[in-house]
C-alpha atoms as one frame of an Amber mdcrd trajectory, in Angstrom:
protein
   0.000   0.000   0.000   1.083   3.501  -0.672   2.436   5.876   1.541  -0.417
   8.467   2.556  -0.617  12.161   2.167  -2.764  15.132   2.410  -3.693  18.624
   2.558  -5.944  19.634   5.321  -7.770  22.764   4.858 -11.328  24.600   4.651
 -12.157  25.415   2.364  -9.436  22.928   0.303 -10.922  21.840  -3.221  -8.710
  24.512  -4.992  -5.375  23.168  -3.530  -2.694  22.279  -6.388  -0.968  20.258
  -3.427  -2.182  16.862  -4.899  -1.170  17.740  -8.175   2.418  19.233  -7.231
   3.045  15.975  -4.800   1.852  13.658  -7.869   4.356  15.102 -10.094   7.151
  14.942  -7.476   5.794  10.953  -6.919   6.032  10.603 -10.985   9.774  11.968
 -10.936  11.357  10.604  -7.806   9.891   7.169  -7.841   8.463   7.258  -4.515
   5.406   5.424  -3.892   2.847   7.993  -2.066  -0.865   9.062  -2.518  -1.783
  12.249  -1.755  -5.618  13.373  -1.191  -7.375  16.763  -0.446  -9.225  16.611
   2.896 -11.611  19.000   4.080 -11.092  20.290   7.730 -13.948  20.492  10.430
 -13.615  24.225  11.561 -14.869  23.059  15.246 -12.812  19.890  15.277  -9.542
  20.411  13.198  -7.435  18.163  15.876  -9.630  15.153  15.918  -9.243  15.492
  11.660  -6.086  15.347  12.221  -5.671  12.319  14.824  -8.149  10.550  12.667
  -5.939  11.161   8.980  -3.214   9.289  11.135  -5.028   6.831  12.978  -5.598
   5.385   9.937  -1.963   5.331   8.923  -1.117   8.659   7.333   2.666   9.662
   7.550   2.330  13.068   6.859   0.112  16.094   6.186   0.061  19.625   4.449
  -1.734  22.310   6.588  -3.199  25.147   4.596  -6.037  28.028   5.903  -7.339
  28.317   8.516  -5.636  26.246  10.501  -2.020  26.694  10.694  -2.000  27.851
  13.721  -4.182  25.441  15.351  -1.520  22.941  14.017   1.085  24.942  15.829
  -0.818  24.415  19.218  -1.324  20.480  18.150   2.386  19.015  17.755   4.302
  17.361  20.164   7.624  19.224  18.542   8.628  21.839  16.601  11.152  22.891
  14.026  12.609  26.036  15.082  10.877  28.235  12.410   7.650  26.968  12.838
   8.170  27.880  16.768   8.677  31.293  16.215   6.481  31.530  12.771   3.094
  30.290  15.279   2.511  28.558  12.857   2.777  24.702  11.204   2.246  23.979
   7.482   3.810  20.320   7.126   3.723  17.643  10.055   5.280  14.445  10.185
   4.096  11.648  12.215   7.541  10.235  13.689   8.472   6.774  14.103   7.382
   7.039  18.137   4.005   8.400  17.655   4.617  11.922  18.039   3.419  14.400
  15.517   6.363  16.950  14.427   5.666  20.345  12.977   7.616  22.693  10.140
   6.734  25.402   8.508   8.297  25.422   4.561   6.244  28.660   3.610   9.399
  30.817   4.128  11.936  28.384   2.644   9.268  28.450  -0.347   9.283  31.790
  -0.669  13.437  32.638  -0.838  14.299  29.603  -2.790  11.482  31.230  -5.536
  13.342  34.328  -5.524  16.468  33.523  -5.448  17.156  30.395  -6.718  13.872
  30.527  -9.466  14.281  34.379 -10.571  17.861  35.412  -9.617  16.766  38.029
  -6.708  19.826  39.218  -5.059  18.921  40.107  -1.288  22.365  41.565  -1.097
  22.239  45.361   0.584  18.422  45.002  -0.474  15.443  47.106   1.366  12.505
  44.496   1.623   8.847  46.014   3.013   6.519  42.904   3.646   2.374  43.811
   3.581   0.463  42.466   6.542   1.128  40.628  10.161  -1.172  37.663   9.920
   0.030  34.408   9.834   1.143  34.489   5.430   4.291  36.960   6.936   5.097
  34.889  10.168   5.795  31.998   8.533   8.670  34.190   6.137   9.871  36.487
   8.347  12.863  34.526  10.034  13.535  33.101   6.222  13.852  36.289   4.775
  15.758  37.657   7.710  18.303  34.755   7.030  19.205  35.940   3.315  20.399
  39.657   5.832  19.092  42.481   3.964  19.555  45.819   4.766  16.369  46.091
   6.432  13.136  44.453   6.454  10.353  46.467   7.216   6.950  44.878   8.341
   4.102  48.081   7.251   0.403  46.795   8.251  -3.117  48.064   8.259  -3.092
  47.944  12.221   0.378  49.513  13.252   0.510  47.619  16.772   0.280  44.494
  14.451   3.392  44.723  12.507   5.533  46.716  15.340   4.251  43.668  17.615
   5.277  40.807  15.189   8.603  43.070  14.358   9.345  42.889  17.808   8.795
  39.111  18.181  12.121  38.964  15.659  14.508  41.735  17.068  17.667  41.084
  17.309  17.619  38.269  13.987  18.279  41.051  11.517  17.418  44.671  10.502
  13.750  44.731  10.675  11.124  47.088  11.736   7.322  47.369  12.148   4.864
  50.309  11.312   1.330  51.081   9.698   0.555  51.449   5.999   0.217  55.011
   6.515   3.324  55.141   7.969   5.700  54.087   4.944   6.020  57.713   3.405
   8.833  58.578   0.793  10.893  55.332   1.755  11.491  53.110  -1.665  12.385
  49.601  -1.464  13.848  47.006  -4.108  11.540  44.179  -3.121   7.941  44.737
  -2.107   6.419  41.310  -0.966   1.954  41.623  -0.415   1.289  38.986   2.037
  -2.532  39.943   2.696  -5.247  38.568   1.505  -6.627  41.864  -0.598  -6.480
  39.851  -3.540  -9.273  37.793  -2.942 -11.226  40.696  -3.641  -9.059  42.374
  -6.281  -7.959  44.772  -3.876  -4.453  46.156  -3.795  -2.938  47.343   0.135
  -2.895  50.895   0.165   0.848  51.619  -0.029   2.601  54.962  -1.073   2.503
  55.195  -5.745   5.928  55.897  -4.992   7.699  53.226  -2.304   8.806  50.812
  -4.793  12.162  51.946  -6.318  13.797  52.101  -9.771  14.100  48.636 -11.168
  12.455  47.228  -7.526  10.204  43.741  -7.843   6.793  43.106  -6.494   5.764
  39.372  -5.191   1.593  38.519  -4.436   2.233  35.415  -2.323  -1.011  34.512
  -3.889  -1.875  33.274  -7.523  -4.253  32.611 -10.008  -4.912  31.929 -13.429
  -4.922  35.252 -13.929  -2.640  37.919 -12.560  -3.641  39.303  -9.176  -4.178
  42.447  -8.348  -1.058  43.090  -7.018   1.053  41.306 -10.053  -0.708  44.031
 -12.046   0.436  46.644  -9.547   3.943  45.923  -9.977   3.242  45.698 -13.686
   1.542  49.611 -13.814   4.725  50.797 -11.299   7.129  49.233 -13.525   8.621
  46.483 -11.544  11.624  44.843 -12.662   9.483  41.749 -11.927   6.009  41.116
 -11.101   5.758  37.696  -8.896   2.886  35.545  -8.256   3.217  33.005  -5.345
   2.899  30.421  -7.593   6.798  29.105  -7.116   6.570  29.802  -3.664   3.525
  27.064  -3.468   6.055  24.434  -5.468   8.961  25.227  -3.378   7.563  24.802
  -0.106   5.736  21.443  -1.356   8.901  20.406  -2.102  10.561  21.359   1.107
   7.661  19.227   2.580   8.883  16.658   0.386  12.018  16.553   1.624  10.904
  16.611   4.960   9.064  13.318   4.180  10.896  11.421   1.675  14.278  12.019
   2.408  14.336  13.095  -1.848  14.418  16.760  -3.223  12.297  17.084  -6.076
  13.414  18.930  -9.130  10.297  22.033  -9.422  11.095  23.556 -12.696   8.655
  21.633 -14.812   5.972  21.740 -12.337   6.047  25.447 -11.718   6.243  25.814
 -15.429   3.009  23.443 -15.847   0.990  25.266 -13.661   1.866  28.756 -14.296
């Protein structure tokens, strides 16, 4: 019998995961199966003892319940301790459930390894202090640029969740309003405006000369915030699209012990 997968989420019939994991299962060899499984909002933690009660050895954690994951698991990678936040679990040879976070390691590898991005002496301002930016912050911290500033519709929010990572690089929190004349050479939209073709209302003028823009979300079309970049001249306008196959992958990994090749897949989907 198969290995068995999933993504737990609500709502979850949109997820690509099944897709992405059946491509990495078609190139590596490994023998998995990998279903979509809708989440009980009032009883996500009895979904998830019941997925491996039945012998599951590892699930995918999407909205709205990342952090309940978080609370769930026995242990914790260190990013997923300070993100609040679990997007991958393993169950480990003893029992114990084991929670990571690959959102952030998603994320960089897409822009650096996918598109060339050079954090180097780079100013980075990343929209919005839910959970989408915990789960990146300590990742994008890691790659040290200049500064990373956290701007948020509720200032107390991103000066808050700035504070929660002082002293792990330059980084900063304030409100929306708050941004002014500062420019910045990567602009990353981590809210969920999108869904409603909104753009966050940022300064016409805070992304600099050459600067990109990156929606952490997708579509089949471009998001509102792709076009954004695209009207303010970015140097380039990101989806999350290769963030999604690069943190699958990291999951992957985490699993299998193999590390998928993504090219192709990000290629298929996008």
């Amino acid at each position: 019998m198969s290995d068995q997968y999933a993504v737990i989420g609500n709502p979850v019939r949109h997820s690509l995961s099944p897709e992405i994991h059946a491509a990495f299962a078609g190139e590596t060899g490994e023998d998995i199966e990998y279903e979509r499984l809708l989440g009980d909002l009032e009883d996500f933690n009895g979904d998830v003892r019941d997925f491996f009660a039945r012998g599951g050895c590892g699930l995918n954690v999407t909205v709205p319940f990342k952090q309940k994951a978080w609370e769930l698991m026995d242990e914790l990678s260190e990013g997923a301790r300070i993100a609040g936040a679990v997007n991958t679990i393993t169950r480990q040879d003893s029992g114990k459930l084991h929670g990571d976070n690959t959102d952030g390691v998603g994320l960089v590898r897409d822009l650096t390894q996918n598109h060339g991005f050079d954090f180097n002496n780079a100013s980075v301002l990343l929209i919005g202090a839910g959970g989408a930016s915990r789960g990146v912050i300590l990742p994008l911290l890691q790659q040290q640029p200049a500064c990373l500033m956290i701007a948020n519709r509720t200032a107390e929010k991103a000066v808050l969740l700035a504070d929660l990572f002082s002293g792990r690089g330059e980084i900063c929190g304030c409100g929306l309003h708050e941004i002014g004349n500062q420019q910045f050479d990567l602009i990353i939209n981590a809210t969920a405006a999108g869904l409603k073709g909104d753009v966050p209302a940022i300064p016409e003028t805070c992304l600099a000369s050459g600067g990109w823009s990156y929606d952490m979300m997708y579509g089949r079309e471009p998001t509102a915030f792709v076009r954004w970049g695209e009207a303010h001249h970015a140097g380039k306008a990101l989806d999350g699209i290769g963030m999604l196959v690069e943190q699958a992958a990291e999951s992957f990994y985490i699993w299998r012990g193999v590390r998928p090749h993504t090219a192709a897949v990000i290629q298929q989907l996008g």
